[in-house]
VOBA-1610 file (N, C-alpha, C; in pm, whole numbers, padded with zeros to 5 digits, always signed):
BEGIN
Unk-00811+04911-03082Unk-00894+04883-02965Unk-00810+04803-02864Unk-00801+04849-02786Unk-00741+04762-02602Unk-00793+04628-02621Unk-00714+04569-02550Unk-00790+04447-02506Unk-00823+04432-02344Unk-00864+04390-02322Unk-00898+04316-02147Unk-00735+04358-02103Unk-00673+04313-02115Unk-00522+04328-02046Unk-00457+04438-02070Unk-00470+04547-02200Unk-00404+04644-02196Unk-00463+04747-02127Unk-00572+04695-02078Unk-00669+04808-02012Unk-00636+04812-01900Unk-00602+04684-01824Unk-00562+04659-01700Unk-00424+04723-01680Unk-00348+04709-01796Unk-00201+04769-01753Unk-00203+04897-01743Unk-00260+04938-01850Unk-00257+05076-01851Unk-00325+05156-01706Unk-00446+05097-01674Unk-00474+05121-01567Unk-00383+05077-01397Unk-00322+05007-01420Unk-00223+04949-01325Unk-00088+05075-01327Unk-00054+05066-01440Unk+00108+05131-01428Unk+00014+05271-01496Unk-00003+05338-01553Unk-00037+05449-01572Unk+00016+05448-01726Unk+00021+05579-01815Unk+00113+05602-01890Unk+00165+05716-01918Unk+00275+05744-01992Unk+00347+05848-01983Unk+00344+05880-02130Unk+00339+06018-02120Unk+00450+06096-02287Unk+00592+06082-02274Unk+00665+06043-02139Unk+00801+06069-02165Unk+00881+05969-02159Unk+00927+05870-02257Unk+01005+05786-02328Unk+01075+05772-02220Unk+01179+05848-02121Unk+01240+05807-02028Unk+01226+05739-01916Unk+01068+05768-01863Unk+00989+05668-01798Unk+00899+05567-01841Unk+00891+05553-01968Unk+00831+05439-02039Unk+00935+05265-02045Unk+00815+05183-02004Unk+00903+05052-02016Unk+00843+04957-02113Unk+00706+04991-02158Unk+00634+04925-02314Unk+00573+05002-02352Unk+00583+04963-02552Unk+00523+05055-02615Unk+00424+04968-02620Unk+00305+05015-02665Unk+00188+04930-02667Unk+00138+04936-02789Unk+00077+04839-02855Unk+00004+04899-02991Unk-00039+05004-03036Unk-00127+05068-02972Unk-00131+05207-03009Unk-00057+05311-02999Unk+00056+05287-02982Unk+00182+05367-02925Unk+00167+05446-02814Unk+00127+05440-02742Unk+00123+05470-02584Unk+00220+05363-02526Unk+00270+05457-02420Unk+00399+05371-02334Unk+00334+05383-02202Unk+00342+05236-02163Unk+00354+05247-02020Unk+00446+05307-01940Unk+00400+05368-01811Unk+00471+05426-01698Unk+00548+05326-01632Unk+00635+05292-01655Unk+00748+05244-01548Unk+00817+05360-01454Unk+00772+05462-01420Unk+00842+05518-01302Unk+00802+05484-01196Unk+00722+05420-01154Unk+00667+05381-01040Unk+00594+05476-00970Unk+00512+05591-01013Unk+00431+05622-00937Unk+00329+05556-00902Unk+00275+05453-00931Unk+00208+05380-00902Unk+00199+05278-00748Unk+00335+05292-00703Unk+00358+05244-00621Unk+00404+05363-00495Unk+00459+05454-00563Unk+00517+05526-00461Unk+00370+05618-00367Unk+00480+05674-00247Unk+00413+05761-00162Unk+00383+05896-00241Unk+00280+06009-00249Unk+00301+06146-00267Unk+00207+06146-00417Unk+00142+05991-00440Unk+00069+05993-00586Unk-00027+05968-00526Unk-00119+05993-00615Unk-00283+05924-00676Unk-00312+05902-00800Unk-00319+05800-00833Unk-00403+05776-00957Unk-00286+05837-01069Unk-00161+05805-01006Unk-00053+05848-01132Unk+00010+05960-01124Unk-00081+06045-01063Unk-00042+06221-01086Unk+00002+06227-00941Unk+00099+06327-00889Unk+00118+06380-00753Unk+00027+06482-00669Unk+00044+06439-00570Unk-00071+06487-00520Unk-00071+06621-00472Unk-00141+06696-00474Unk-00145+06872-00467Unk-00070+06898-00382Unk+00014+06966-00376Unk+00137+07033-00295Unk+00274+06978-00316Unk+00255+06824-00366Unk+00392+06746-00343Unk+00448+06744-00479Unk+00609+06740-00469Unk+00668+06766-00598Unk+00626+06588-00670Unk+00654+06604-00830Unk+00657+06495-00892Unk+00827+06460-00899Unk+00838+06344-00787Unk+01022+06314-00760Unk+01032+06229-00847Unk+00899+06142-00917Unk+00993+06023-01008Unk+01013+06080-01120Unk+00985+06233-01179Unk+00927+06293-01319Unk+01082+06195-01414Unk+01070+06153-01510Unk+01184+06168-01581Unk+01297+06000-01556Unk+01233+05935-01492Unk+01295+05815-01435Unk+01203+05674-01461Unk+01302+05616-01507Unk+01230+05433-01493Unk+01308+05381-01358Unk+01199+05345-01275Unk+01227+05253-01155Unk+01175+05123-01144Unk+01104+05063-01236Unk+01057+04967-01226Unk+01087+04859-01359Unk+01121+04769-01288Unk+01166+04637-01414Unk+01021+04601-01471Unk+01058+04519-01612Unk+00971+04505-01701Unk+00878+04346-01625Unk+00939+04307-01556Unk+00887+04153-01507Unk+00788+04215-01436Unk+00726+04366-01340Unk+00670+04343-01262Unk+00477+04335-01313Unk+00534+04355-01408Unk+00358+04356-01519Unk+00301+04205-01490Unk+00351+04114-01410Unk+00346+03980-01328Unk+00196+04018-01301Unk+00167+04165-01218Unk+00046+04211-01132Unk-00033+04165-01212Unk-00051+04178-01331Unk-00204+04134-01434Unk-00208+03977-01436Unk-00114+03911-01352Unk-00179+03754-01383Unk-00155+03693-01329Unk-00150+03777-01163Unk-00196+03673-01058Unk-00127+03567-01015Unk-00113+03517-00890Unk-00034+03398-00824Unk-00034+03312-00956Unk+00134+03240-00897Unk+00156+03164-00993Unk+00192+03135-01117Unk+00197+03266-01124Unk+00260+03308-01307Unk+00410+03407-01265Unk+00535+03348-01251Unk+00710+03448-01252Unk+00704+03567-01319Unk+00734+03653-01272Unk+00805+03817-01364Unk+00845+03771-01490Unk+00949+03696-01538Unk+00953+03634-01654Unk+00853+03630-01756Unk+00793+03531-01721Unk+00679+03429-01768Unk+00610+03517-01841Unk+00548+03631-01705Unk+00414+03732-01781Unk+00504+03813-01828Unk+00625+03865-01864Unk+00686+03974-01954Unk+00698+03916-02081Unk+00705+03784-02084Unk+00700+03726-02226Unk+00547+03681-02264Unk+00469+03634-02178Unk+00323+03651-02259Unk+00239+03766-02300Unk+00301+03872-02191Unk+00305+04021-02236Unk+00277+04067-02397Unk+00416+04025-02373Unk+00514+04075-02531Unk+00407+04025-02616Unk+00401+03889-02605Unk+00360+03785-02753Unk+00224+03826-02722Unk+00128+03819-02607Unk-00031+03837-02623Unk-00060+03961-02678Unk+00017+04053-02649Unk-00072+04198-02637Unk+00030+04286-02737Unk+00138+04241-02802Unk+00217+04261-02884Unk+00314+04449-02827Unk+00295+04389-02706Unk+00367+04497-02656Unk+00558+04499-02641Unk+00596+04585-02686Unk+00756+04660-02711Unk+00795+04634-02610Unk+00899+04586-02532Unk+00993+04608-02423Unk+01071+04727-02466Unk+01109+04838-02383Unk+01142+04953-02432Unk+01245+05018-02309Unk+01318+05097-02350Unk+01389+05141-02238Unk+01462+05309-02345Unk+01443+05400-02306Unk+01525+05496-02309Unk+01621+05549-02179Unk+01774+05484-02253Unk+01852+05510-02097Unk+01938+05646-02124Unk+01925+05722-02012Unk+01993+05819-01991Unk+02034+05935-02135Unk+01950+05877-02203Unk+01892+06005-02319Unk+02022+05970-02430Unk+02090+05837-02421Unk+02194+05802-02490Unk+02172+05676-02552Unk+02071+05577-02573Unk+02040+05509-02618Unk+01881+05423-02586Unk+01841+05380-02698Unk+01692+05320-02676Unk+01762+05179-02676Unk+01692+05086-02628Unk+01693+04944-02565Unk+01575+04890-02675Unk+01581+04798-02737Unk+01396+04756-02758Unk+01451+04602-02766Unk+01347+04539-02720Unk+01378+04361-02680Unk+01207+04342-02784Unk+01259+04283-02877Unk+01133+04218-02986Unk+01090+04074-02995Unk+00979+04039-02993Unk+00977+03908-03023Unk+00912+03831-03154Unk+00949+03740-03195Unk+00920+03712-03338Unk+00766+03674-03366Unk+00714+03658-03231Unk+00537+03659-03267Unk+00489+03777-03270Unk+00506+03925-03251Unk+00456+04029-03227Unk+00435+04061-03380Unk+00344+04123-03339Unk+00273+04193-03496Unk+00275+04338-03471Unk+00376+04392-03464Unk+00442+04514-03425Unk+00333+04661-03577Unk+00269+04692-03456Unk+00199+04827-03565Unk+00274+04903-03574Unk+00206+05023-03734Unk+00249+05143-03731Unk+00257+05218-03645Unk+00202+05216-03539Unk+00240+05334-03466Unk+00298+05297-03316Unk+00364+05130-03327Unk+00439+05150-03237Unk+00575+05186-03344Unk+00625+05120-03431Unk+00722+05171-03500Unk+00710+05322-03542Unk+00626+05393-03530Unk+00639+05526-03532Unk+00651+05636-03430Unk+00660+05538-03309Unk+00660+05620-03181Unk+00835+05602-03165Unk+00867+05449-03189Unk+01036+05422-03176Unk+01100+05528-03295Unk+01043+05557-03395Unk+01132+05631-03501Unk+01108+05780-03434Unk+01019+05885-03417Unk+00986+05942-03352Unk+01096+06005-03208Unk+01120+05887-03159Unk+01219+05942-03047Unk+01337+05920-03040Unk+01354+05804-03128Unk+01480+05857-03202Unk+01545+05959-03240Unk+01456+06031-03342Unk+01449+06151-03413Unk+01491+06217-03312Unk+01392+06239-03214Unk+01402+06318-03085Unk+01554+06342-03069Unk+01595+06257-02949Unk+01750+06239-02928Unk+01831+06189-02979Unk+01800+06169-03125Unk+01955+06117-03201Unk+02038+06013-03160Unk+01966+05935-03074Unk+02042+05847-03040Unk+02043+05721-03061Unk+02143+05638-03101Unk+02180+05473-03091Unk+02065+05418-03086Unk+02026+05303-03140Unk+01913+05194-03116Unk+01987+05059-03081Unk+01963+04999-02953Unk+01974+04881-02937Unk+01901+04782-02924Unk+01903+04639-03035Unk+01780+04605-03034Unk+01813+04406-02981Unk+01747+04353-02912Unk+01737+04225-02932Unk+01638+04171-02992Unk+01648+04040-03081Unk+01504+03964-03093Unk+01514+03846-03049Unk+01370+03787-03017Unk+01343+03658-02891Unk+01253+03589-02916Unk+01250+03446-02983Unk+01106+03407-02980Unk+01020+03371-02925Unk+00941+03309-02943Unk+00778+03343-02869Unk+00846+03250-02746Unk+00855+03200-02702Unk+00931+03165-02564Unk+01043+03209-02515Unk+01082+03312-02538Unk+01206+03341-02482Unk+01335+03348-02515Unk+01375+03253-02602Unk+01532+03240-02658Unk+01573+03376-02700Unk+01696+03401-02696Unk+01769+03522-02786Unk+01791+03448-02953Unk+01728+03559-03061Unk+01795+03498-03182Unk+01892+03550-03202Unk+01861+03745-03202Unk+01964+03790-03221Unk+01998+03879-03126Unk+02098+03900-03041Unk+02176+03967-02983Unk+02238+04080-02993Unk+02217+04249-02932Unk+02238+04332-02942Unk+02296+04368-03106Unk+02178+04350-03177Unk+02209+04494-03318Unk+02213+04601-03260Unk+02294+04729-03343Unk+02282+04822-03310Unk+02290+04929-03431Unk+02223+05022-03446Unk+02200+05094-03568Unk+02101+05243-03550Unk+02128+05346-03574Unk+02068+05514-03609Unk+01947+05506-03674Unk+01926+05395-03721Unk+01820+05385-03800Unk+01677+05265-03792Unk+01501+05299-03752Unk+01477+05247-03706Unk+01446+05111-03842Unk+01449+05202-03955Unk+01399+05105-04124Unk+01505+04985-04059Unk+01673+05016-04034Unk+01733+04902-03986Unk+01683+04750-03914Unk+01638+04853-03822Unk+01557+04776-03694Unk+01458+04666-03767Unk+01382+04693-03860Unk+01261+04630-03897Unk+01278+04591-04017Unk+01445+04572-04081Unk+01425+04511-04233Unk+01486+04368-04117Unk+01552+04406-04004Unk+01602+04296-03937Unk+01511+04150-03892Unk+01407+04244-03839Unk+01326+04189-03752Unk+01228+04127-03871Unk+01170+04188-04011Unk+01109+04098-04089Unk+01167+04019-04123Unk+01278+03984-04127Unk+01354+03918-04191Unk+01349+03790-04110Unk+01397+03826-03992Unk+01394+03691-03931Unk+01261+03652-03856Unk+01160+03741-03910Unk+01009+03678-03823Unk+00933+03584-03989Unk+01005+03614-04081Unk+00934+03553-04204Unk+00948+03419-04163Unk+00829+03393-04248Unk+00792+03190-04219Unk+00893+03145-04278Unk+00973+03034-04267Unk+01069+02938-04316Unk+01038+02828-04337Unk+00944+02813-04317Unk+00874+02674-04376Unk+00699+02685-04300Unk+00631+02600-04366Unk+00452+02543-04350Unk+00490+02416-04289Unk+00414+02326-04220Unk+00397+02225-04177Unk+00216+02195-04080Unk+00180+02116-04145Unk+00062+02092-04075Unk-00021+02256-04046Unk-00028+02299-04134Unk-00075+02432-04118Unk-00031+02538-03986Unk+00108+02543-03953Unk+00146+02612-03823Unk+00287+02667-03927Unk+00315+02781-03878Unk+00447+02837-03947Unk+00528+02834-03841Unk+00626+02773-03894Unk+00773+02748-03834Unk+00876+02895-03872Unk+00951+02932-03706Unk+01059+03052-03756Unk+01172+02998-03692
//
């Protein structure tokens, strides 16, 4: 089930089937549209408008900070790409130029089956490279460009370093 905010994004940026214009996977494995039809001339409501070609088909034009739109003055591109991530447990994602996937993780996300089955999935697809960072719930880099064919890689990584390392006052420390 959506929440209040994925409804808004989704409704804001649109979404796509095609990984190349996708810039988050979302829990249910739907990717947001980062091509920017949303912004551009020659759309409505995502789709192009009768007669006019679709020019962004196949392209990300839009950075991941601008999802800012869901929260309003006063909150940086930054800021809301990382409360993004951690609230709504959405993927930073990038398929570039059909030669490698990008994914930026963070150690609060409770990453579902079927976003990890949409990343293995297009993998499969194009055979290509996985590059992954992980970041915790504020931002820091832990780990810095892994890279690996394999997404099981990706996620013996990422449990690994999202496991609790200690209890304290009932809050888990990573």
């Amino acid at each position: 089930m959506d929440t209040k905010r994925i409804k808004q994004a989704k409704k804001l940026m649109g979404i796509t089937y095609n990984p190349t214009e996708a810039g988050y996977i979302l829990p249910d494995g739907t990717m947001l549209d980062f091509s920017g039809r949303h912004y551009a001339s020659g759309y409505k409501n995502h789709k192009p408008i009768s007669g006019q070609p679709d020019y962004l088909s196949g392209q990300r034009n839009v950075d991941y900070r601008e999802i800012r739109e869901l929260y309003g003055k006063g909150v940086s591109g930054t800021e809301a790409m990382i409360r993004f991530e951690n609230e709504e447990n959405a993927i930073r994602f990038g398929l570039y130029r059909r030669e490698s996937i990008n994914l930026s993780l963070t150690t609060s996300q409770k990453i579902t089956f079927e976003q990890w089955k949409k990343i293995a999935n297009i993998q499969r697809r194009y055979g290509v490279i996985i590059y992954y960072d992980i970041y915790n719930s504020i931002g820091n880099i832990i780990l810095k460009s892994g890279e690996t064919f394999s997404i099981q890689d990706v996620k013996r990584v990422f449990y690994k370093l999202t496991k609790p390392i200690s209890k304290r006052k009932g809050q888990i420390l990573y």
